[in-house]
One Martini backbone bead per residue (centre of mass of N, CA, C, O) as a GRO file, in nm:
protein
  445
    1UNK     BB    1  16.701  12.198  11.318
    2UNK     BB    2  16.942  12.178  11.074
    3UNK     BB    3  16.987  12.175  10.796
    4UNK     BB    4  17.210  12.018  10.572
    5UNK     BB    5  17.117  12.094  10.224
    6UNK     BB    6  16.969  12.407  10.342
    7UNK     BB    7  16.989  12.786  10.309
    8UNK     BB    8  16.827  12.832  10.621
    9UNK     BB    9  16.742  13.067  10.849
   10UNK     BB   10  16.717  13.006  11.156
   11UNK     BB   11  16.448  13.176  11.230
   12UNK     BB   12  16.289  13.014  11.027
   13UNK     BB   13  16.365  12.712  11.197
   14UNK     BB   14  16.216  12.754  11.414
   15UNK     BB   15  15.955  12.847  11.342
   16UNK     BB   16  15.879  12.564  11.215
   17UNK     BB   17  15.901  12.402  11.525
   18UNK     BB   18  15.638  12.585  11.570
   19UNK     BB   19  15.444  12.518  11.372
   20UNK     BB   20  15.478  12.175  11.394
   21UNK     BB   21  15.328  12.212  11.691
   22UNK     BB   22  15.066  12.366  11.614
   23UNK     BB   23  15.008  12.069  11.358
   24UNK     BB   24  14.952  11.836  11.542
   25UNK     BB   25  14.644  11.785  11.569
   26UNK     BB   26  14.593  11.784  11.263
   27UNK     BB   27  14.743  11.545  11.196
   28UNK     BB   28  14.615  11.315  11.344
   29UNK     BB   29  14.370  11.335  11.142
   30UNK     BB   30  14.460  11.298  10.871
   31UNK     BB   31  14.568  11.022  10.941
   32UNK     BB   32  14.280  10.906  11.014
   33UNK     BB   33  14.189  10.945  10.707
   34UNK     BB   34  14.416  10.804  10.552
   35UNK     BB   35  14.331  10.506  10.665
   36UNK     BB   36  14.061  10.484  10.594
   37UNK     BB   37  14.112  10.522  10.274
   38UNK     BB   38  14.312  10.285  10.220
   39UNK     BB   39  14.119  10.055  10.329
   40UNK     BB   40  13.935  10.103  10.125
   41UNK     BB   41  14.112  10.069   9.827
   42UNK     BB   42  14.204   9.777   9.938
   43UNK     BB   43  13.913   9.653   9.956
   44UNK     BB   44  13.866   9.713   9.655
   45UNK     BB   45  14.093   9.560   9.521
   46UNK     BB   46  13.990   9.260   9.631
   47UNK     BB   47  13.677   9.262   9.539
   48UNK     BB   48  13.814   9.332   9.207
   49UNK     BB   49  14.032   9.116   9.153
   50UNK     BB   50  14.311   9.203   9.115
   51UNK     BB   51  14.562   9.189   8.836
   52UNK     BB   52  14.799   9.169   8.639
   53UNK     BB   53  14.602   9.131   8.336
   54UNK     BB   54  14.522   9.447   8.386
   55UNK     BB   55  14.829   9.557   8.280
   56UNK     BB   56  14.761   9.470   7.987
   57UNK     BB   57  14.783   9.577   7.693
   58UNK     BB   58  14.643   9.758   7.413
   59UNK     BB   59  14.474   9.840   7.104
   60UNK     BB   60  14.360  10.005   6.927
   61UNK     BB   61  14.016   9.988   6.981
   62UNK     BB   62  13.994   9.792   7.286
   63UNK     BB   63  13.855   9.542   7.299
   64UNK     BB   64  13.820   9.368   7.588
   65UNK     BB   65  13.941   9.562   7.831
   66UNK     BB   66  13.985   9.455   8.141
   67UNK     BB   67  14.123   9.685   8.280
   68UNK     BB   68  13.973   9.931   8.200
   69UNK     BB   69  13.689   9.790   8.337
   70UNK     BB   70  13.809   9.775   8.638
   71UNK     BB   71  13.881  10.037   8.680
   72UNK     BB   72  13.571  10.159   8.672
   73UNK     BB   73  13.467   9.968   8.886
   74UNK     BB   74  13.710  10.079   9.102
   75UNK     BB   75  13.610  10.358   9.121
   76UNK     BB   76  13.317  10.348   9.185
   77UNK     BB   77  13.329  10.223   9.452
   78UNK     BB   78  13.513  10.433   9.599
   79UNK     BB   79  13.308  10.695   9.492
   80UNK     BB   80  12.983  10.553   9.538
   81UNK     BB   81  12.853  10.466   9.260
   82UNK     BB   82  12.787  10.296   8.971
   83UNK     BB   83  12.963  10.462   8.778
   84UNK     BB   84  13.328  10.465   8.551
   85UNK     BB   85  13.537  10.697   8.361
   86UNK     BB   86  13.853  10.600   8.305
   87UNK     BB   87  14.094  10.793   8.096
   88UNK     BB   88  14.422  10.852   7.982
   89UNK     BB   89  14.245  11.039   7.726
   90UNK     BB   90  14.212  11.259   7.948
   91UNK     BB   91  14.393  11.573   7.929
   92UNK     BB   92  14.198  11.686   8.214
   93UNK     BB   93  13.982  11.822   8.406
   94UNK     BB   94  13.843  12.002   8.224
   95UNK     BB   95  13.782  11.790   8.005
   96UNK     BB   96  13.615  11.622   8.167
   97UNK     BB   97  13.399  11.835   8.234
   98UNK     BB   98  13.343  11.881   7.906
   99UNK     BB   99  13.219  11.596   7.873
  100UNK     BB  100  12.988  11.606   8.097
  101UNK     BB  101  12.856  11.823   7.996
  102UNK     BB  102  12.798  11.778   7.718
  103UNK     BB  103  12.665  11.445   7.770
  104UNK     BB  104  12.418  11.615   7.907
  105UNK     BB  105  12.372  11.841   7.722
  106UNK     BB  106  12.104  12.087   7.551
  107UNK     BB  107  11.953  12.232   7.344
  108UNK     BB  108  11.775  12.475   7.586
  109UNK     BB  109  11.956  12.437   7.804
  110UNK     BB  110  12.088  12.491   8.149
  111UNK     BB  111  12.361  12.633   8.339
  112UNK     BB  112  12.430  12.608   8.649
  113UNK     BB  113  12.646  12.840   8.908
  114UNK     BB  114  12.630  12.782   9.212
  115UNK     BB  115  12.969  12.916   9.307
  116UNK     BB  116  12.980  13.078   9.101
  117UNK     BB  117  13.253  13.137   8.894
  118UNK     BB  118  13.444  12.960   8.712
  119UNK     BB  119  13.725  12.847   8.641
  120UNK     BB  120  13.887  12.988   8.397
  121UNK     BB  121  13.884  12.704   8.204
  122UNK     BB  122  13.557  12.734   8.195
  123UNK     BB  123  13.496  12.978   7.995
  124UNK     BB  124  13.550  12.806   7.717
  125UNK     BB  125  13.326  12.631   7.723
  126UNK     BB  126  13.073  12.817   7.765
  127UNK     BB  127  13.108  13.113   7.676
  128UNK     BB  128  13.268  13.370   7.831
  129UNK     BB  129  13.380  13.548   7.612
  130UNK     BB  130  13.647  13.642   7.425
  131UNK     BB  131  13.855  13.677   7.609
  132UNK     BB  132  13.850  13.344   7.677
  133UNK     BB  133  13.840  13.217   7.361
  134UNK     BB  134  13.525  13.253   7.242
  135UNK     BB  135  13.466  13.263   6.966
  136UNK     BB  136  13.358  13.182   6.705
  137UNK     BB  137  13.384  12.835   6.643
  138UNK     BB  138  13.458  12.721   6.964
  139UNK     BB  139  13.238  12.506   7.070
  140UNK     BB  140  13.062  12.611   7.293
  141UNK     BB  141  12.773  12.572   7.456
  142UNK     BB  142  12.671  12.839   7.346
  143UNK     BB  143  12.721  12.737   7.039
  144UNK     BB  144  12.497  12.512   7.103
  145UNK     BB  145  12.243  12.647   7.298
  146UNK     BB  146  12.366  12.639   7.617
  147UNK     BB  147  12.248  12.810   7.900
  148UNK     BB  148  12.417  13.040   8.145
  149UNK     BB  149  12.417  13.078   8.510
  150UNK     BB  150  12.433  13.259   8.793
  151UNK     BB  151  12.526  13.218   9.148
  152UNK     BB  152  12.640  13.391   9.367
  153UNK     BB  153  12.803  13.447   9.640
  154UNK     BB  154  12.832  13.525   9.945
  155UNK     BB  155  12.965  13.758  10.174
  156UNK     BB  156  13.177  13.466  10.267
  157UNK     BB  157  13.155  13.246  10.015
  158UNK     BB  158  12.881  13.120  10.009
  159UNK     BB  159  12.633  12.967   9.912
  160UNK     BB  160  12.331  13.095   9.780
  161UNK     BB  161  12.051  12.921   9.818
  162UNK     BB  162  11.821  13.146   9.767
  163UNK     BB  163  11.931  13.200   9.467
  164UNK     BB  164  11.945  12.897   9.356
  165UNK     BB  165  11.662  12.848   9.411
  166UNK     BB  166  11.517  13.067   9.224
  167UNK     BB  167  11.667  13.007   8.940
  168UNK     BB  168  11.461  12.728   8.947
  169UNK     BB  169  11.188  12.873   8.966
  170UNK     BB  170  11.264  13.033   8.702
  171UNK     BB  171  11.428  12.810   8.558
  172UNK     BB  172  11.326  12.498   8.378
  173UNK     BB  173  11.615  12.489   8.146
  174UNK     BB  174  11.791  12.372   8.420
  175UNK     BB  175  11.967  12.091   8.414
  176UNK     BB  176  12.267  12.207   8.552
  177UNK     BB  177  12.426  12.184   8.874
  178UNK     BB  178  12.711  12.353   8.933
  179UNK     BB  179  12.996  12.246   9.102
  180UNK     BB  180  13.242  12.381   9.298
  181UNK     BB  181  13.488  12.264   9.547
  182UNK     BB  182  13.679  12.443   9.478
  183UNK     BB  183  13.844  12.793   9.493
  184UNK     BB  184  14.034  12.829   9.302
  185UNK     BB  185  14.108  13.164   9.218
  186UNK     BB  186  14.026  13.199   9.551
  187UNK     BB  187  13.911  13.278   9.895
  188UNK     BB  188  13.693  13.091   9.883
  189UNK     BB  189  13.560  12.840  10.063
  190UNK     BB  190  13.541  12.536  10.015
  191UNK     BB  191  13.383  12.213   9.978
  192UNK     BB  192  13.197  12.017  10.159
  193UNK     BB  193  13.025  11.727  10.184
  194UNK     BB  194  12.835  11.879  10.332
  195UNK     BB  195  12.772  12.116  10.184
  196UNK     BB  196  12.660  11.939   9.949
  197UNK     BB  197  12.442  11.864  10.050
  198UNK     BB  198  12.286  12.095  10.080
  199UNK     BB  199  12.283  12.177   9.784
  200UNK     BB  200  12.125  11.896   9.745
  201UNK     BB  201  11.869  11.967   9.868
  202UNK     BB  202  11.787  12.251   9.725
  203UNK     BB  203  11.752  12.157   9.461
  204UNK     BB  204  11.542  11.884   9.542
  205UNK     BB  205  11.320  12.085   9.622
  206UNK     BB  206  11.279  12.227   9.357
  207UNK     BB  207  11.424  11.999   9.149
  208UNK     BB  208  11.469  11.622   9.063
  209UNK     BB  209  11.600  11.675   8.790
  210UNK     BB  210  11.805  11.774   8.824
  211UNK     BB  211  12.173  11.800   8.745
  212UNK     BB  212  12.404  11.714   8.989
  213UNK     BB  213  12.751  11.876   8.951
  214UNK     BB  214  13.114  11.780   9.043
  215UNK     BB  215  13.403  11.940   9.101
  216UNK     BB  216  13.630  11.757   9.242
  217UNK     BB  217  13.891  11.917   9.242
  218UNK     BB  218  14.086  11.869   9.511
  219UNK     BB  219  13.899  11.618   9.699
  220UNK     BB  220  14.016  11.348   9.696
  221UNK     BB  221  14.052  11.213  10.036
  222UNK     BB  222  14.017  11.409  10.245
  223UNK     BB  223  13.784  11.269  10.309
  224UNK     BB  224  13.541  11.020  10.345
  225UNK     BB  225  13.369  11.117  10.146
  226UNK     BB  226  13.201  11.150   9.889
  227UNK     BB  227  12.931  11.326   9.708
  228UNK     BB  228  12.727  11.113   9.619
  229UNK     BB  229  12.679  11.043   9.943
  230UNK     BB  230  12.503  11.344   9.920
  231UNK     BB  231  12.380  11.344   9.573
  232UNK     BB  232  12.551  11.321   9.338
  233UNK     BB  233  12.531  11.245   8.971
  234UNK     BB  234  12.799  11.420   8.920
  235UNK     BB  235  13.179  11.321   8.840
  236UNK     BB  236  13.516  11.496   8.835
  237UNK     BB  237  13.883  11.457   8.720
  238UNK     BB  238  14.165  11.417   8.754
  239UNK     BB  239  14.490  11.198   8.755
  240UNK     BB  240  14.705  11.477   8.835
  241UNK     BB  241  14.597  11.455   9.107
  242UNK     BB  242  14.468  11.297   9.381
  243UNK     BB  243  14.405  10.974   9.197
  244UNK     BB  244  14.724  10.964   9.091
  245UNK     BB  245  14.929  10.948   9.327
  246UNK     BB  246  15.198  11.060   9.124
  247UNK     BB  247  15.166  10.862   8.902
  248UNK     BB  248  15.015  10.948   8.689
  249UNK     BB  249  15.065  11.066   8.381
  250UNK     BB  250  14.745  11.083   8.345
  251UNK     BB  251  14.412  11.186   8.328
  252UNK     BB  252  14.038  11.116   8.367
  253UNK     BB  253  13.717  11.128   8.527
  254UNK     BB  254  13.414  10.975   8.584
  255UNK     BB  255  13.111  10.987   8.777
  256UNK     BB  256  12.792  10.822   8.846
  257UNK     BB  257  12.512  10.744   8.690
  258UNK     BB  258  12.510  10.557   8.466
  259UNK     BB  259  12.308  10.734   8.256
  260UNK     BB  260  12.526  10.967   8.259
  261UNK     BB  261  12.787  10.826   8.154
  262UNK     BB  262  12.677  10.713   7.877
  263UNK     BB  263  12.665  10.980   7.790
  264UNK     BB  264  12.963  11.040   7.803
  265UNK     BB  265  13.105  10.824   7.628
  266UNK     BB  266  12.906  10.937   7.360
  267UNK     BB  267  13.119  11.188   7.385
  268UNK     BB  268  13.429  11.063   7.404
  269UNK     BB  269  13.347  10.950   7.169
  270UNK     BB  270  13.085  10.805   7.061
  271UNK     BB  271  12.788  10.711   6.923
  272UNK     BB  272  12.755  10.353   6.978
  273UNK     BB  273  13.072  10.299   7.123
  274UNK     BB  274  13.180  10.418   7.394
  275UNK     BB  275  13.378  10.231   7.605
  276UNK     BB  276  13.452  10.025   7.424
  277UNK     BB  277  13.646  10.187   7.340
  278UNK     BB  278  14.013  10.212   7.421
  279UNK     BB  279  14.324  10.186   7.424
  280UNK     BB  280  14.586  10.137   7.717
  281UNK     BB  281  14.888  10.097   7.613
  282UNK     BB  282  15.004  10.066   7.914
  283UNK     BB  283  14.824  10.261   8.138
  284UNK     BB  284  14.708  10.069   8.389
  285UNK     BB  285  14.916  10.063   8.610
  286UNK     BB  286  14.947  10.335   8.693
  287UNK     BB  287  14.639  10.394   8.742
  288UNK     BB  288  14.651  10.138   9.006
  289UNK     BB  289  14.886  10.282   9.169
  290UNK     BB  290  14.754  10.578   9.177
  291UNK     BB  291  14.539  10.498   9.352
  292UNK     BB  292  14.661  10.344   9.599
  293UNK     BB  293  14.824  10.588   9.702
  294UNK     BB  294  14.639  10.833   9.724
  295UNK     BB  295  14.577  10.883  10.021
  296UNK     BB  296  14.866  10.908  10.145
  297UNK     BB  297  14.944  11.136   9.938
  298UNK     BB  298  14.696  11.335  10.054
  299UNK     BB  299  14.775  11.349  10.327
  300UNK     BB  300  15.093  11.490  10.244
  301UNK     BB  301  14.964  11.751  10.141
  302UNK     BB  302  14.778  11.832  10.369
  303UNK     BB  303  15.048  11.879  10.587
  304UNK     BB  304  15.188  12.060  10.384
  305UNK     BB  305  14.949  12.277  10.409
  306UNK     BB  306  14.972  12.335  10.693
  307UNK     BB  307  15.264  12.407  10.741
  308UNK     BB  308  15.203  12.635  10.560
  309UNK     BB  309  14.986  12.812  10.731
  310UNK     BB  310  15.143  12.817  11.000
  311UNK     BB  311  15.431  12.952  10.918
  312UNK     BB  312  15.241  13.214  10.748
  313UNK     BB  313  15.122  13.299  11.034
  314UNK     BB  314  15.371  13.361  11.198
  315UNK     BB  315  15.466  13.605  10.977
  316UNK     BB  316  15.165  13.750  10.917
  317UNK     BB  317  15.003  13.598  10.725
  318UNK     BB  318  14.706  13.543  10.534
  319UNK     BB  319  14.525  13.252  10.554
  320UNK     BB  320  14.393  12.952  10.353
  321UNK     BB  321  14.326  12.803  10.598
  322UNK     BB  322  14.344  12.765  10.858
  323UNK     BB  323  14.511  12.541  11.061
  324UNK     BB  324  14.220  12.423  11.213
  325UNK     BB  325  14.078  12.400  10.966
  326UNK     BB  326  13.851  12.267  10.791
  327UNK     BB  327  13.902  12.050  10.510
  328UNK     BB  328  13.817  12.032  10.103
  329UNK     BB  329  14.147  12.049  10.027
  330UNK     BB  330  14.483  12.124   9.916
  331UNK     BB  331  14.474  12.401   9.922
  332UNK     BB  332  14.687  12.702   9.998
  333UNK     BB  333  14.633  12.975  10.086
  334UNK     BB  334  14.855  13.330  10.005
  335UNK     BB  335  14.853  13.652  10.123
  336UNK     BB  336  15.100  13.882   9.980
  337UNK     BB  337  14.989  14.172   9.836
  338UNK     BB  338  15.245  14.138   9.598
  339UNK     BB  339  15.382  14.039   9.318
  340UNK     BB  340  15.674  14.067   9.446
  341UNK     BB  341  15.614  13.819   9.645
  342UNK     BB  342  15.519  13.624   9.528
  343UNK     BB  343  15.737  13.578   9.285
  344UNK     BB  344  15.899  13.481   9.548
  345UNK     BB  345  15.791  13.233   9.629
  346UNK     BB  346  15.741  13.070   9.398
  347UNK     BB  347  16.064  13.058   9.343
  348UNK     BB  348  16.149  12.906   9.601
  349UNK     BB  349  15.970  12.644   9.549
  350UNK     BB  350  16.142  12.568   9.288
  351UNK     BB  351  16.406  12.485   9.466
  352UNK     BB  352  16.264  12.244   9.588
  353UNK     BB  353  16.253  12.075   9.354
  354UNK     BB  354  16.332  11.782   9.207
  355UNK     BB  355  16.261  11.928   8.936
  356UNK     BB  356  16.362  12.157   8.821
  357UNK     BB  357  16.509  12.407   9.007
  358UNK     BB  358  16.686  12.575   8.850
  359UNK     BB  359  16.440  12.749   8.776
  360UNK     BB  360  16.276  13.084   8.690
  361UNK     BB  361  15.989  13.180   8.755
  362UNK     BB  362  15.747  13.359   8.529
  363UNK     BB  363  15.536  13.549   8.385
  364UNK     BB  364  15.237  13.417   8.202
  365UNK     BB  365  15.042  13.368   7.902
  366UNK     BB  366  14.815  13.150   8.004
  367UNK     BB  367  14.582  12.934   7.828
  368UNK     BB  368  14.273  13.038   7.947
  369UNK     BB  369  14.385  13.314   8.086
  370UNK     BB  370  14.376  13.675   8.198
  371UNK     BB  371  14.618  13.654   8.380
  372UNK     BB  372  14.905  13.652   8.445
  373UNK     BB  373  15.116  13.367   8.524
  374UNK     BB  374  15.245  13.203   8.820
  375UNK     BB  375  15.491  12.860   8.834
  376UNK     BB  376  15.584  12.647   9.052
  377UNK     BB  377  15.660  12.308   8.897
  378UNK     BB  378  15.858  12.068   8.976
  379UNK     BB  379  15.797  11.768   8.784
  380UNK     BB  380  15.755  11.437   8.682
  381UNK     BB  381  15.453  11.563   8.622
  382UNK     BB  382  15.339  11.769   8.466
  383UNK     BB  383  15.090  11.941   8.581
  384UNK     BB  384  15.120  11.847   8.896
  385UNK     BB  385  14.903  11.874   9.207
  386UNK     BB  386  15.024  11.643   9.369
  387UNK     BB  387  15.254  11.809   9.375
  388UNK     BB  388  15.453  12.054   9.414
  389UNK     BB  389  15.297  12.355   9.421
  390UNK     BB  390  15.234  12.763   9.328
  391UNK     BB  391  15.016  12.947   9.205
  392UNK     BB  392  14.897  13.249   9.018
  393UNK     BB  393  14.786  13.538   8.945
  394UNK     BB  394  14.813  13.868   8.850
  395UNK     BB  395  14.632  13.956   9.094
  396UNK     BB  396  14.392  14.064   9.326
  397UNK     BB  397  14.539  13.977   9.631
  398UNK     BB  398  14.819  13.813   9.597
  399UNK     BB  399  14.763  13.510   9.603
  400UNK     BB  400  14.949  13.201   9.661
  401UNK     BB  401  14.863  12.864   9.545
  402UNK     BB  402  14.932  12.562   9.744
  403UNK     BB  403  14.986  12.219   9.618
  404UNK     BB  404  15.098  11.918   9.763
  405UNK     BB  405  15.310  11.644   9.820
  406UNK     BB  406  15.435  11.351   9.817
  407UNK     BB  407  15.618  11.436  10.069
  408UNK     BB  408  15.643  11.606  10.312
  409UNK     BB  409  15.964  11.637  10.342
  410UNK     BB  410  15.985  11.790  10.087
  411UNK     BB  411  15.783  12.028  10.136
  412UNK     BB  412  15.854  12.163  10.376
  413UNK     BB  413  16.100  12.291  10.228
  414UNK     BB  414  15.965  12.441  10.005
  415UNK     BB  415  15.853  12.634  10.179
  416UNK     BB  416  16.092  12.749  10.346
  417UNK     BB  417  16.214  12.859  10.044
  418UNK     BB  418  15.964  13.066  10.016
  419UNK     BB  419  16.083  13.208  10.280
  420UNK     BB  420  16.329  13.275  10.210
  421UNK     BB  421  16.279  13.459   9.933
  422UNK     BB  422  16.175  13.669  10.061
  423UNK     BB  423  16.354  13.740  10.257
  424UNK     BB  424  16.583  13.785  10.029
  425UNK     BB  425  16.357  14.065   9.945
  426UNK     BB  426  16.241  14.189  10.247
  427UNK     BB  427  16.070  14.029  10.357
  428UNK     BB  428  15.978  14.003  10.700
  429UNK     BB  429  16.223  14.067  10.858
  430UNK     BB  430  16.079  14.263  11.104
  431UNK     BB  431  15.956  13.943  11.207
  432UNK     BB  432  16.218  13.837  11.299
  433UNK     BB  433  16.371  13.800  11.492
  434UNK     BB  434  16.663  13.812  11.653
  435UNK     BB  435  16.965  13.706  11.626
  436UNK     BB  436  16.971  13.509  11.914
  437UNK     BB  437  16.620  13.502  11.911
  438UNK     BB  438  16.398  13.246  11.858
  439UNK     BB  439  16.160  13.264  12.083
  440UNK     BB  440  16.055  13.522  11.986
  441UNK     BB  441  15.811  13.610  11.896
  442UNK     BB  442  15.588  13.642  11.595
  443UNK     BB  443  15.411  13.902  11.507
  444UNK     BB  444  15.132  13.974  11.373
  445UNK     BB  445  14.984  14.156  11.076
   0.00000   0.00000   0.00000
């Protein structure tokens, strides 16, 4: 059916009928895990008495803020954990993972990255190298005394138990096992909770005292599960991706064990003052209406994600995951092969944005990033990924990273402009049936 507010190709809108038909077995699993999560959700607001009275702001030192307190304990039980710390005053999931590290980690420790190399903005937390801004003075892990190894991952991408296994039985200094559950600005396949699973026994086969810490953004409600479930003793994330439900401004969680909370707490704030202190400002309201959406929220991310992987499998990308594949996070990257297509796409879904509509992303040398990214975000909250948004750095292989979408259908147009924006720019022309032969297959590339 003709878009009625926006200029796309009748090729591409067939096309995008075959998308929707061919993700539609996918949309109803999603909705049933979607059903799930809501379910849990709403049953823990309910047992942990939520009221009004939560939403009263704080101000100064923030003693016996009830809602934040609330708050703590109402992630702790939906993420299945002992304990947790919400707090508007964590500004990124980079931040949160680096709370957890430092409240953690001691000189002398060793942080393994089970994973491979970890997401680009925490190589300067670890003390990766002077390229990424960690020159003497700044502070890193590394200039604390605390070593760093890495796991590469095998040739499919998958974590490479053997490799992890080994690096524990060789080094005892190893106090913290690092997952990183996205696949960052990689192709390697996401991990699911039954993934972190298997690598929680490999841990615990050969040290009981590791500290499995996951990074987990990007990965909240996607499944029935959190890691905890399988075993993770700590978890952190950001709360503008998936757990602020696109409500919340601002903010970042942990969560895990008790006593390695409190050790976080007294690394967030001070030792001896940890969680008591932190007044919520007035921003308790939307931190609790942000988890509440959140289920929901990331079902329309999820369901955006795949129609976006059936479309650009059908003009002949390479996508990952692919359609019908198990998912264990909101990213959806397409392999668009040059840069000129990349920055075609990104342009293209900011066309889509509620928010900057009118802006034409170009790339640029983002602080933390070792290669110009482009990105396209216009959202109501300034680097919400939970949001629709589009980024990459400009490196081989120029796949563009897709995540978010506060609801499918306004998802689905920006996906639509990416793909406008590139044919009106000559990629994939001549894939795309002959007009008024809307029903011609699509061969692959």
């Amino acid at each position: 059916m003709q878009e009625p507010f926006f200029q796309v190709d009748p090729r591409l809108l067939a096309l995008s009928e075959q998308a929707i038909k061919q993700a539609a077995a996918v949309f109803t699993d999603i909705e049933s895990i979607t059903e799930y999560n809501q379910q849990k959700v709403l049953s823990a607001f309910i047992e942990a008495k939520v009221s009004e009275a939560c939403f009263h702001p704080t101000t100064g030192y923030g003693y016996g803020d009830r809602g934040r307190d609330t708050l703590d304990a109402l992630f702790a039980q939906i993420m299945g954990t002992e304990d947790a710390l919400v707090r508007h005053s964590i500004v990124s999931g980079t931040h949160a993972i680096a709370i957890a590290l430092f409240g953690v980690l001691r000189p002398g420790d060793t942080l393994l990255a089970a994973t491979g190399a970890p997401y680009d903005t925490l190589h300067s937390v670890i003390g990766l190298g002077e390229t990424a801004g960690t020159a003497k003075g700044s502070g890193s892990l590394r200039e604390f005394g605390v070593g760093y190894r890495e796991a590469a991952l095998d040739r499919d991408g998958r974590p490479n138990l053997k490799a992890i296994e080994q690096a524990l039985r060789e080094d005892i200094s190893i106090r913290v096992v690092h997952i990183q559950r996205s696949r960052g600005y990689s192709l390697r396949p996401s991990l699911s909770v039954e993934d972190i699973g298997r690598l929680v026994e490999t841990v615990r086969s050969v040290r009981s005292d590791a500290i499995v810490f996951v990074d987990n953004c990007y990965g909240e409600f996607v499944e029935k599960r959190e890691p905890a479930a399988v075993g993770a003793d700590l978890m952190a994330g950001s709360l503008i991706k998936n757990p602020g439900g696109g409500i919340a401004d601002n903010g970042g969680y942990i969560c895990g064990r008790s006593n390695l909370v409190e050790q976080c707490a007294f690394r967030m704030t001070t030792p001896g003052l940890g969680r008591e202190v932190g007044a919520s400002l007035g921003h308790n309201r939307s931190l609790y209406m942000g988890l509440f959406h959140a289920p929901h929220v990331v079902g329309e991310a999820l369901k955006t994600a795949v129609y976006s992987a059936s479309l650009f499998q059908l003009l002949g990308y390479e996508v990952s995951p692919q359609v019908s594949d198990r998912r264990a996070d909101i990213i959806q990257s397409v392999r668009l092969g040059t840069p000129e297509a990349l920055v075609a796409f990104c342009q293209g879904m900011q066309k889509g944005a509620p928010v900057d509509a009118f802006v034409i992303p170009e790339p640029w040398e983002m602080p933390g990033y070792e290669h110009p990214v482009i990105m396209a975000a216009g959202a109501f909250t300034m680097g919400a990924s939970i949001e629709l948004s589009a980024d990459a750095p400009l490196r081989e292989p120029y796949a563009a990273y897709m995540q978010g979408g506060l609801n499918f259908h306004s998802g689905k147009v920006g996906v639509l402009l990416a793909a406008q924006s590139m044919l009106e720019k000559g990629f994939f022309s001549k894939q795309l049936p002959e007009k008024g032969n809307h029903a011609k297959t699509v061969a692959h590339r």
